[in-house]
C-alpha positions as protocol buffer text, in pm:
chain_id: "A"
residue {
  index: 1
  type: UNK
  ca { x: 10632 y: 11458 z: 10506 }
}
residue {
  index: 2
  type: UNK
  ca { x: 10922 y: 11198 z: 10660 }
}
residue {
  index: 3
  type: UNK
  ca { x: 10861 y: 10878 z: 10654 }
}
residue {
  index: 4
  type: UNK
  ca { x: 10870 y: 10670 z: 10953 }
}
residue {
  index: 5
  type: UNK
  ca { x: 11204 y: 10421 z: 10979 }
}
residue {
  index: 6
  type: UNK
  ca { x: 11098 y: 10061 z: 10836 }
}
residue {
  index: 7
  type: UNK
  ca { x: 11030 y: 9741 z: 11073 }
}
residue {
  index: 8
  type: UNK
  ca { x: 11315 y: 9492 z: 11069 }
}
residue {
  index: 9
  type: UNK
  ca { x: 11219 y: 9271 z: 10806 }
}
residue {
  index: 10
  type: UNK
  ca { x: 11067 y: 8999 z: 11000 }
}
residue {
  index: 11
  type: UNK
  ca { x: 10843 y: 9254 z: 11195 }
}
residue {
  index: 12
  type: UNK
  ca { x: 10538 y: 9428 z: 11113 }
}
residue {
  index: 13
  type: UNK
  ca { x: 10493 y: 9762 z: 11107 }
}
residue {
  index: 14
  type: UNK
  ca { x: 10197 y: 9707 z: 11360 }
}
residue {
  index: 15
  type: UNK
  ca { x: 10303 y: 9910 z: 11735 }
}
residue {
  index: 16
  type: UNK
  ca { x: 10554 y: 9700 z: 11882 }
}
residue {
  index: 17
  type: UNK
  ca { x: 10285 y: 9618 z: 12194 }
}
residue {
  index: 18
  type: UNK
  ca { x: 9997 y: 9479 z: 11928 }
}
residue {
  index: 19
  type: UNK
  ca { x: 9993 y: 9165 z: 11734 }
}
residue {
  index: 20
  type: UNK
  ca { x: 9829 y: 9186 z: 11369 }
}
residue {
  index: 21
  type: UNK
  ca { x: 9529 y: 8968 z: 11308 }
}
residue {
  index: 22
  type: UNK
  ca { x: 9574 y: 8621 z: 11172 }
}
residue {
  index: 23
  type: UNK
  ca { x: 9366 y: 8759 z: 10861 }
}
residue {
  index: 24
  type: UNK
  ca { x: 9321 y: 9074 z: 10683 }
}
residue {
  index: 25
  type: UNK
  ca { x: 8972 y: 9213 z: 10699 }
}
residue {
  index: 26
  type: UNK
  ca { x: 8777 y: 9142 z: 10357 }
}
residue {
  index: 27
  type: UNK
  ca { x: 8649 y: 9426 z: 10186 }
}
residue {
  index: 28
  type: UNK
  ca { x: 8407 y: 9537 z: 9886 }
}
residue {
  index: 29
  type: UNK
  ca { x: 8715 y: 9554 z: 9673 }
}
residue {
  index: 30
  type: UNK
  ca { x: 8897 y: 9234 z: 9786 }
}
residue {
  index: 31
  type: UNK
  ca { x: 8608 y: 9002 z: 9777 }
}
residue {
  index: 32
  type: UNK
  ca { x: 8552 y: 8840 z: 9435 }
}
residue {
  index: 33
  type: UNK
  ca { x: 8295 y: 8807 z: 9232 }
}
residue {
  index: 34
  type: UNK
  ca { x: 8363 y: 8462 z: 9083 }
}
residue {
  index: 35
  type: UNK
  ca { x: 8502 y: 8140 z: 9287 }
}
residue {
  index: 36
  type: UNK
  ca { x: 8489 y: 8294 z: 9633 }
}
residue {
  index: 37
  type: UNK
  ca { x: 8593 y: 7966 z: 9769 }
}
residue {
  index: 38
  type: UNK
  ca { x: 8897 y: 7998 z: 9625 }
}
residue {
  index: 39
  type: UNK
  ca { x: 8970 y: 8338 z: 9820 }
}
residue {
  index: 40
  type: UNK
  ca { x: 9205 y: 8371 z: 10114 }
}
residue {
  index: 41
  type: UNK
  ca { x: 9281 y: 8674 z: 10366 }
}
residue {
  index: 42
  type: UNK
  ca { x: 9495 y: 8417 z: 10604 }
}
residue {
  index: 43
  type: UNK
  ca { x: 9818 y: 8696 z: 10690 }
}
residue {
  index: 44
  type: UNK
  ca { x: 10069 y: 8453 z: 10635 }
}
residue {
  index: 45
  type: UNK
  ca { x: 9964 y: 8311 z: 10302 }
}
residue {
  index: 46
  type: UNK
  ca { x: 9927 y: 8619 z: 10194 }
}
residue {
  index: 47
  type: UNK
  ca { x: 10316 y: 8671 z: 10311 }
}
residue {
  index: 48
  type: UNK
  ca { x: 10433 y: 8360 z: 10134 }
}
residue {
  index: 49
  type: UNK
  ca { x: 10312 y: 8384 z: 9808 }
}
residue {
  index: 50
  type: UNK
  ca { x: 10443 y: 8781 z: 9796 }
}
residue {
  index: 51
  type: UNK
  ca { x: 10773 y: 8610 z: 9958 }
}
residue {
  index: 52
  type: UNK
  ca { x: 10778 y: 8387 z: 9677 }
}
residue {
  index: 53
  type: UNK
  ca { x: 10842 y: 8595 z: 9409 }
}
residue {
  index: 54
  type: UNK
  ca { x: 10975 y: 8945 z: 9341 }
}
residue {
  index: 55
  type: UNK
  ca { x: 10763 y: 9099 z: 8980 }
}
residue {
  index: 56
  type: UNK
  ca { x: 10430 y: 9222 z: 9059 }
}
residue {
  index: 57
  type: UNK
  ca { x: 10181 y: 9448 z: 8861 }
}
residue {
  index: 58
  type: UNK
  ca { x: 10147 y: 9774 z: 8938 }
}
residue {
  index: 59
  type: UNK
  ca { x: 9800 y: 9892 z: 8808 }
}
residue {
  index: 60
  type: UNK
  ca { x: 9672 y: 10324 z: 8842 }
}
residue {
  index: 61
  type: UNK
  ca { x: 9519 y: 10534 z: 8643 }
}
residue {
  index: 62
  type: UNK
  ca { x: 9687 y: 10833 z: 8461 }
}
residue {
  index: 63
  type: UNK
  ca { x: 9508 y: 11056 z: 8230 }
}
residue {
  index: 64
  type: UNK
  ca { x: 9189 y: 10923 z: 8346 }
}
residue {
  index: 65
  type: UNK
  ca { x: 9323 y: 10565 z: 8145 }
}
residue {
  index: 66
  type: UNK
  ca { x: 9396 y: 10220 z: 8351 }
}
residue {
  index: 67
  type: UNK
  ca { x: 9789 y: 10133 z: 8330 }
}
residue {
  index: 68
  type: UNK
  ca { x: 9962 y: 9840 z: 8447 }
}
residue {
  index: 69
  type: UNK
  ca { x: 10327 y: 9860 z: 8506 }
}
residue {
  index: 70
  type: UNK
  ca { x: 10531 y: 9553 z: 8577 }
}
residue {
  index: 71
  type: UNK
  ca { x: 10808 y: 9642 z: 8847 }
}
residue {
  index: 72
  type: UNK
  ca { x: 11026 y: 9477 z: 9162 }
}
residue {
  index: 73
  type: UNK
  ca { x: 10880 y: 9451 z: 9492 }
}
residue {
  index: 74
  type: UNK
  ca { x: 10996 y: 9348 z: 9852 }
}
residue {
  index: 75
  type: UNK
  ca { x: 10836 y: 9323 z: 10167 }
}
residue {
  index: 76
  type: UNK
  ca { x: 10878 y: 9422 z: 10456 }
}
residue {
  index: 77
  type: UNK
  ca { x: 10619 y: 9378 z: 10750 }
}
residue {
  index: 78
  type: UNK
  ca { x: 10346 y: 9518 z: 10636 }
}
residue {
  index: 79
  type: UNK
  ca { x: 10458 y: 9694 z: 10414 }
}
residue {
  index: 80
  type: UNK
  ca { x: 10558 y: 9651 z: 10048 }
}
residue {
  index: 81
  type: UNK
  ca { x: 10805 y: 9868 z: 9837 }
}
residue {
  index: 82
  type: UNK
  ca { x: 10813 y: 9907 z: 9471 }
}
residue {
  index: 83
  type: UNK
  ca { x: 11095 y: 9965 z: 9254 }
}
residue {
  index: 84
  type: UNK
  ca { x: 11114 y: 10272 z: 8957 }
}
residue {
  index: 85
  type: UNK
  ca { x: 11280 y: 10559 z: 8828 }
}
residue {
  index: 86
  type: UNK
  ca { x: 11265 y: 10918 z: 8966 }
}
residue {
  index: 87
  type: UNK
  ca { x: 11148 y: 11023 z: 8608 }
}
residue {
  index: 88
  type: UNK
  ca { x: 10837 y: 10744 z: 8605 }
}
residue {
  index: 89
  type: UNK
  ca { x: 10511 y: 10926 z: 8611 }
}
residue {
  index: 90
  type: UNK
  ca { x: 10334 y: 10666 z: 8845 }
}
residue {
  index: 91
  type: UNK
  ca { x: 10679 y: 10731 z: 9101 }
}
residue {
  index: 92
  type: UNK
  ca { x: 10649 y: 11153 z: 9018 }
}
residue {
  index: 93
  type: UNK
  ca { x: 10264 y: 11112 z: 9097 }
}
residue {
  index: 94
  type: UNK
  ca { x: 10308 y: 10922 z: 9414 }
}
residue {
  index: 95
  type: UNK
  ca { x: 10541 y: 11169 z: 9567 }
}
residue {
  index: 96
  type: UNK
  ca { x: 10336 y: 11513 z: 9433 }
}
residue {
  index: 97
  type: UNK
  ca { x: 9946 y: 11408 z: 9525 }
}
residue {
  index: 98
  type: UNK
  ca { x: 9866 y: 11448 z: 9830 }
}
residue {
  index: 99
  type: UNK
  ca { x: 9822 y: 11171 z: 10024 }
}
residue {
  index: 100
  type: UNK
  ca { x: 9971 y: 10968 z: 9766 }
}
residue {
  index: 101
  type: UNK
  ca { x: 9915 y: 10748 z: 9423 }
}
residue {
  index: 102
  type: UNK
  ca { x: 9568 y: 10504 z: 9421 }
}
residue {
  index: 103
  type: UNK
  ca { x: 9698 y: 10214 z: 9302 }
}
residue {
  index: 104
  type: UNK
  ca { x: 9665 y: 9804 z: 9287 }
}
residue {
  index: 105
  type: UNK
  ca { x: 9937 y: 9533 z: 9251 }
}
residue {
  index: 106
  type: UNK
  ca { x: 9943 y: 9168 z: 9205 }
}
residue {
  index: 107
  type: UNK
  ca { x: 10133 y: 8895 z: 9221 }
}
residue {
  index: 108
  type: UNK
  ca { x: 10069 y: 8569 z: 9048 }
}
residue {
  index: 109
  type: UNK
  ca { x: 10239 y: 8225 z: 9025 }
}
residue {
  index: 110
  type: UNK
  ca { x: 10122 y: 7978 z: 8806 }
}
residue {
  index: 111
  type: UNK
  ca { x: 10176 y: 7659 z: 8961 }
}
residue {
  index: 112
  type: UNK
  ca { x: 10053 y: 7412 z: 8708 }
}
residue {
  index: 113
  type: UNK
  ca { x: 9832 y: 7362 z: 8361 }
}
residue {
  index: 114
  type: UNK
  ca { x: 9524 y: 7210 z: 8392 }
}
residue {
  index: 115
  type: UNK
  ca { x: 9429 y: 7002 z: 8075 }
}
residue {
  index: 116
  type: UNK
  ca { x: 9013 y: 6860 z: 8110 }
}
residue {
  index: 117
  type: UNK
  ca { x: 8846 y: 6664 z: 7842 }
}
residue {
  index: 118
  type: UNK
  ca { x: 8627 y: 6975 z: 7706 }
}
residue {
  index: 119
  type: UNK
  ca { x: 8798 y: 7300 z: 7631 }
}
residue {
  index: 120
  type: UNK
  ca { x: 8576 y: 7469 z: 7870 }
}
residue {
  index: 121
  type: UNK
  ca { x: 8676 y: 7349 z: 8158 }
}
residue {
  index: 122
  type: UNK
  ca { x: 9072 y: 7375 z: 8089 }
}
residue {
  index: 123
  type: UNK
  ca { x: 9250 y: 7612 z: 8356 }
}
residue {
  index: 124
  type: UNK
  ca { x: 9544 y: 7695 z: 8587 }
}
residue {
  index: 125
  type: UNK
  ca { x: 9664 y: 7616 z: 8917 }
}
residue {
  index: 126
  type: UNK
  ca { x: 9795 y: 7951 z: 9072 }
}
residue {
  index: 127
  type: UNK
  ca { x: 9840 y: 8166 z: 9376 }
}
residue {
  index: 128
  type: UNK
  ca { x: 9772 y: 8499 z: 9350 }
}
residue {
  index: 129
  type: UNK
  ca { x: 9756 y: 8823 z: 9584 }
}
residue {
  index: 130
  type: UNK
  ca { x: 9575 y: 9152 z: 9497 }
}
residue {
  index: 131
  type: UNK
  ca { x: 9668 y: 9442 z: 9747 }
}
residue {
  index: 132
  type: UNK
  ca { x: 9484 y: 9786 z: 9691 }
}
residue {
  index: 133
  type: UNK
  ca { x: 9597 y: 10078 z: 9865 }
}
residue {
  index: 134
  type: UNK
  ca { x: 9775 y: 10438 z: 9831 }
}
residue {
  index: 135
  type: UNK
  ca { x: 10109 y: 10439 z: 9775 }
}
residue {
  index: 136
  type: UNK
  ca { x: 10364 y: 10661 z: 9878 }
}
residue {
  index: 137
  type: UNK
  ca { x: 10700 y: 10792 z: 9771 }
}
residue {
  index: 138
  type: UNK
  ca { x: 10978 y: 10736 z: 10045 }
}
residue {
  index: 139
  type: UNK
  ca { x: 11166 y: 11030 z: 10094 }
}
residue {
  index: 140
  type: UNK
  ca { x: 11320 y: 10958 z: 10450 }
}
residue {
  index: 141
  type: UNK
  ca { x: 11732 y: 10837 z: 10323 }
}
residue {
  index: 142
  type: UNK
  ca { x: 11744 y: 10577 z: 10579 }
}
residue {
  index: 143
  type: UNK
  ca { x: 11394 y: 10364 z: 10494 }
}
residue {
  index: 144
  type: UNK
  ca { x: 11500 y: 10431 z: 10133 }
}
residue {
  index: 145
  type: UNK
  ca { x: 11809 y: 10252 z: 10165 }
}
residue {
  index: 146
  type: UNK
  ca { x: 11652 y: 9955 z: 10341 }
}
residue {
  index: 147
  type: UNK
  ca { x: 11390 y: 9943 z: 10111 }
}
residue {
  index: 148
  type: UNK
  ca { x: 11635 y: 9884 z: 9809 }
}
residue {
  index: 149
  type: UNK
  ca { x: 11826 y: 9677 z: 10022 }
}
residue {
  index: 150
  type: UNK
  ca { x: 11547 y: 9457 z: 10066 }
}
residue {
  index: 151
  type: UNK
  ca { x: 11469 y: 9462 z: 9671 }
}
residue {
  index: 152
  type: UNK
  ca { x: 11796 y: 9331 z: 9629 }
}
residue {
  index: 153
  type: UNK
  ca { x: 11755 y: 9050 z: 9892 }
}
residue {
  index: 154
  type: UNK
  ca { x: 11447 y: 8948 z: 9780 }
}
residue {
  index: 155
  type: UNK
  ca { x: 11552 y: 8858 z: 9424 }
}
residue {
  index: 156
  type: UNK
  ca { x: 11866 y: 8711 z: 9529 }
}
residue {
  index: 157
  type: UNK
  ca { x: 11935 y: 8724 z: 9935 }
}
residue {
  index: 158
  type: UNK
  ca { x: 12209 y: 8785 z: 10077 }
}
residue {
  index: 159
  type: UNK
  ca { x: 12330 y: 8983 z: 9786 }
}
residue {
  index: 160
  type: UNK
  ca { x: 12277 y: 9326 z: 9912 }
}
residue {
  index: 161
  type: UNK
  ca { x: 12581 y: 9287 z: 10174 }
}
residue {
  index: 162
  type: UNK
  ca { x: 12812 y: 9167 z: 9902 }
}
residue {
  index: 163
  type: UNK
  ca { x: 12761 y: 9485 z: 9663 }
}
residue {
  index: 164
  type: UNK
  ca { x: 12859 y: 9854 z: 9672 }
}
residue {
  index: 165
  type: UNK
  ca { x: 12561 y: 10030 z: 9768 }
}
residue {
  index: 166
  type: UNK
  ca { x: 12416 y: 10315 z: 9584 }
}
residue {
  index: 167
  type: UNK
  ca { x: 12602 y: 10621 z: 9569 }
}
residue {
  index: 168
  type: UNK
  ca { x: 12388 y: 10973 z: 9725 }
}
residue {
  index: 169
  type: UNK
  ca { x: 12396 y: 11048 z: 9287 }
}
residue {
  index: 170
  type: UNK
  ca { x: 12230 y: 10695 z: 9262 }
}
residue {
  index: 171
  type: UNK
  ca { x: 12048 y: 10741 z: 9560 }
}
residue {
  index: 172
  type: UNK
  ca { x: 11867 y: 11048 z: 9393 }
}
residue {
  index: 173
  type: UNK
  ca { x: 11825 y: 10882 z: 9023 }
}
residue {
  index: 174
  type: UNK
  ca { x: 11589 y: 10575 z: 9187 }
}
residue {
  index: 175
  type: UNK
  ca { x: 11184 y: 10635 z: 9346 }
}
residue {
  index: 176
  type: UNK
  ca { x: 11105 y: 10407 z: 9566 }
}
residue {
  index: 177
  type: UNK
  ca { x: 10721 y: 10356 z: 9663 }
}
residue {
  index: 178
  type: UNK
  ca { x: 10583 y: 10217 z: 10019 }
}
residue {
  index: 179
  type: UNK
  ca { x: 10215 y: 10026 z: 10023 }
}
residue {
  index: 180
  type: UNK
  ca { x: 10090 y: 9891 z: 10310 }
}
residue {
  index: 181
  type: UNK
  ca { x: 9928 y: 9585 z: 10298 }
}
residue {
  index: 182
  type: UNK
  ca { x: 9586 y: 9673 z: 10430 }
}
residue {
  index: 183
  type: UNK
  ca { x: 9361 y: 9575 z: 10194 }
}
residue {
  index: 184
  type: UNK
  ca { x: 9430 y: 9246 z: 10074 }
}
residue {
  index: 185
  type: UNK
  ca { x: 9356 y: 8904 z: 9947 }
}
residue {
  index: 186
  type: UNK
  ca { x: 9498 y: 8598 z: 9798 }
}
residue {
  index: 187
  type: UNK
  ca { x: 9292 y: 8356 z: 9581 }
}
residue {
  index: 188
  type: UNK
  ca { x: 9420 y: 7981 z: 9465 }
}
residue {
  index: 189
  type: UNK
  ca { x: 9350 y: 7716 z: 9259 }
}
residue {
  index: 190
  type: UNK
  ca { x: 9462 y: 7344 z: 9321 }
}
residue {
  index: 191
  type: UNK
  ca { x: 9379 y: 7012 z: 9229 }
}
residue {
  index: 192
  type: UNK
  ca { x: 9286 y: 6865 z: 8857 }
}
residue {
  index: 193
  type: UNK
  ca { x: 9059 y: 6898 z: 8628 }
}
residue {
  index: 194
  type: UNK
  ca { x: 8685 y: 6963 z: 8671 }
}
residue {
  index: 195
  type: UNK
  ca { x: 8503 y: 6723 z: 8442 }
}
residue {
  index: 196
  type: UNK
  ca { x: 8148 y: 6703 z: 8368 }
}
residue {
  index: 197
  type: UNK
  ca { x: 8048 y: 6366 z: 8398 }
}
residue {
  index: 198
  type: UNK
  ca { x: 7915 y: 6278 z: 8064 }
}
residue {
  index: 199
  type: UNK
  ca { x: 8295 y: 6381 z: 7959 }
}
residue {
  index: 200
  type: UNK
  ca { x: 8437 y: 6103 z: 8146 }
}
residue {
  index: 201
  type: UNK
  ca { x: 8492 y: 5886 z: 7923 }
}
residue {
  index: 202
  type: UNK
  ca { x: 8583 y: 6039 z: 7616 }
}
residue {
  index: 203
  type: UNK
  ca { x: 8931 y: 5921 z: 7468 }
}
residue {
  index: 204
  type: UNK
  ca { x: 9110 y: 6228 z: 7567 }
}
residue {
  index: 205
  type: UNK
  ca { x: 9429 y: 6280 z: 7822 }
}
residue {
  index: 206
  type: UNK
  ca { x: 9326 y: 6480 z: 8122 }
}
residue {
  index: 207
  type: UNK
  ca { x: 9535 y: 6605 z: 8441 }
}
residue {
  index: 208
  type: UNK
  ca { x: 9777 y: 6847 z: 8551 }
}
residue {
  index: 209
  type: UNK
  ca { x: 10126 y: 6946 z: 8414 }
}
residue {
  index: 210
  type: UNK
  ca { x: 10348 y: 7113 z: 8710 }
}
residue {
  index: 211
  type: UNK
  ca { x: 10505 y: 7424 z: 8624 }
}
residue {
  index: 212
  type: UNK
  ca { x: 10802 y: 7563 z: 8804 }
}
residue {
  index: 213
  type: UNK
  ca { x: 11075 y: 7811 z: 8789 }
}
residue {
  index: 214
  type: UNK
  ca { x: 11402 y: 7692 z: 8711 }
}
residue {
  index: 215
  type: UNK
  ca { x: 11726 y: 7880 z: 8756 }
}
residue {
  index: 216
  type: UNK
  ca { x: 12042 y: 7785 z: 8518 }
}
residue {
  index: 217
  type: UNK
  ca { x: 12453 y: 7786 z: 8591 }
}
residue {
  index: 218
  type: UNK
  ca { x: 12565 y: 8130 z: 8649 }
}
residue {
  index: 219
  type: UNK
  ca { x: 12750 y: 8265 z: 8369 }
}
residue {
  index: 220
  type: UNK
  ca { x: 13011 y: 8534 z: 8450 }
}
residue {
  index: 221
  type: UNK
  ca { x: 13029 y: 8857 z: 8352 }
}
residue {
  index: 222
  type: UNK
  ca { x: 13354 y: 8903 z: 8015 }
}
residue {
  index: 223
  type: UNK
  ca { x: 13537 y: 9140 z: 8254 }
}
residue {
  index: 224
  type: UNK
  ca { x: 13545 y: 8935 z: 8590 }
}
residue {
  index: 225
  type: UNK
  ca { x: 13836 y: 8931 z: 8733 }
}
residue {
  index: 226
  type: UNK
  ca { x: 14095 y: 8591 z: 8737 }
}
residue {
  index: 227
  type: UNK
  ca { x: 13987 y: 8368 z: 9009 }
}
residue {
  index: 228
  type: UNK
  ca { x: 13696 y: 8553 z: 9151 }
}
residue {
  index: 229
  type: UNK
  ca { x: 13453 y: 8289 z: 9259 }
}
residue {
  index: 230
  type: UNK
  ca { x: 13053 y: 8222 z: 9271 }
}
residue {
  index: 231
  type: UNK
  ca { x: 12919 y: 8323 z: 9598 }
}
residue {
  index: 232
  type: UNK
  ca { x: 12726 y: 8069 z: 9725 }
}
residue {
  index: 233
  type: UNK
  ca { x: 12428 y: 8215 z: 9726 }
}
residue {
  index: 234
  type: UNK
  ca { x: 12385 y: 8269 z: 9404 }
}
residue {
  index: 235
  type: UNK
  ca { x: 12470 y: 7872 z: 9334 }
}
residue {
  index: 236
  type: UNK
  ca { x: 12204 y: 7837 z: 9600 }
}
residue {
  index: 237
  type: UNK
  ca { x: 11964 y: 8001 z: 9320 }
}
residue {
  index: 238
  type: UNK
  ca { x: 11922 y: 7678 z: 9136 }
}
């Protein structure tokens, strides 16, 4: 079946004449079990914390086994596309089953190391989204080039326009997946460590150590050409 054209990227793919909800609506499957306070279905956290980064988890089951695949995403709308090879069996699957590939991806940031006074209580800071769903293999040419376009922005933007884009031989060699962010969640941690009481004052350092992504100088490629220069959004990376 053809796929519907994508939204623009900073649309949804809701009808033009409705608005999505602020939230997504919890489910059995996107409720946890274990610090429910720390879970989130606001729309546009979810949105920043897949806009924040561009590896997720893809998680199926072949064989009748779990697998988790790590792979490039991009959003757009609602809608987020995954990254693979025509000859991946998760990407094969998607496009043969009918209607498409049960699947789950993730996203996670870690944020920060939380150190406590007892072992027990050490931990993370972290942002996370889960998104379950069926995904689908995107056959229509035109949605399969934006898609990829928008893998390529969303690891570096602005790069897509300042690159040869693929060839119909390329084109054919690279699966591209579309899951639409209907069953969702995110789930945080902030803050510092969570003591017990009678641990307060034993002699050891507690608190947080920040942990962030850090991009170094560009290093060009042996067969550059003479005086070609850094674009500047790629010195914008760091």
């Amino acid at each position: 079946m053809t796929a519907s054209p994508p939204p623009a990227a900073h649309e949804s793919s809701t009808a033009a004449h409705e608005s999505p909800a602020a939230a997504y609506q919890p489910t059995e499957r996107t409720i946890p079990t274990r610090s429910r306070d720390r879970a989130s279905y606001d729309r546009e956290l979810v949105h920043a914390i897949l806009d924040a980064d561009y590896v997720c988890h893809l998680g199926f089951v072949r064989d009748g086994a779990p697998v988790v695949l790590p792979t490039l995403y991009g959003r757009i709308g609602e809608r987020l596309y995954l990254h693979g090879s025509t000859g991946s069996r998760p990407l094969r699957a998607a496009g043969q089953s009918d209607p498409g590939l049960p699947v789950c991806v993730t996203v996670t940031h870690v944020d920060g190391l939380v150190l406590a006074r007892s072992a027990f209580h050490h931990s993370m800071n972290y942002r996370s989204v889960v998104v379950h769903g069926t995904a689908r293999q995107v056959t229509d040419e035109a949605e399969k080039r934006a898609a990829l376009d928008t893998l390529v922005d969303h690891v570096v933007p602005g790069r897509s326009a300042d690159s040869r884009p693929a060839n119909a031989k390329e084109l054919a060699a690279t699966a591209v997946l579309r899951l639409d962010l209907d069953e969702v969640s995110a789930k945080l941690r902030t803050g510092g460590p969570n003591d017990d009481p009678e641990d307060l004052a034993l002699p050891y350092w507690s608190g947080v150590v920040p942990v962030a992504r850090r991009y170094g100088a560009p290093v060009p490629s042996d067969d550059l050409a003479p005086g070609t220069s850094v674009p500047e959004y790629v010195t914008e990376l760091g």
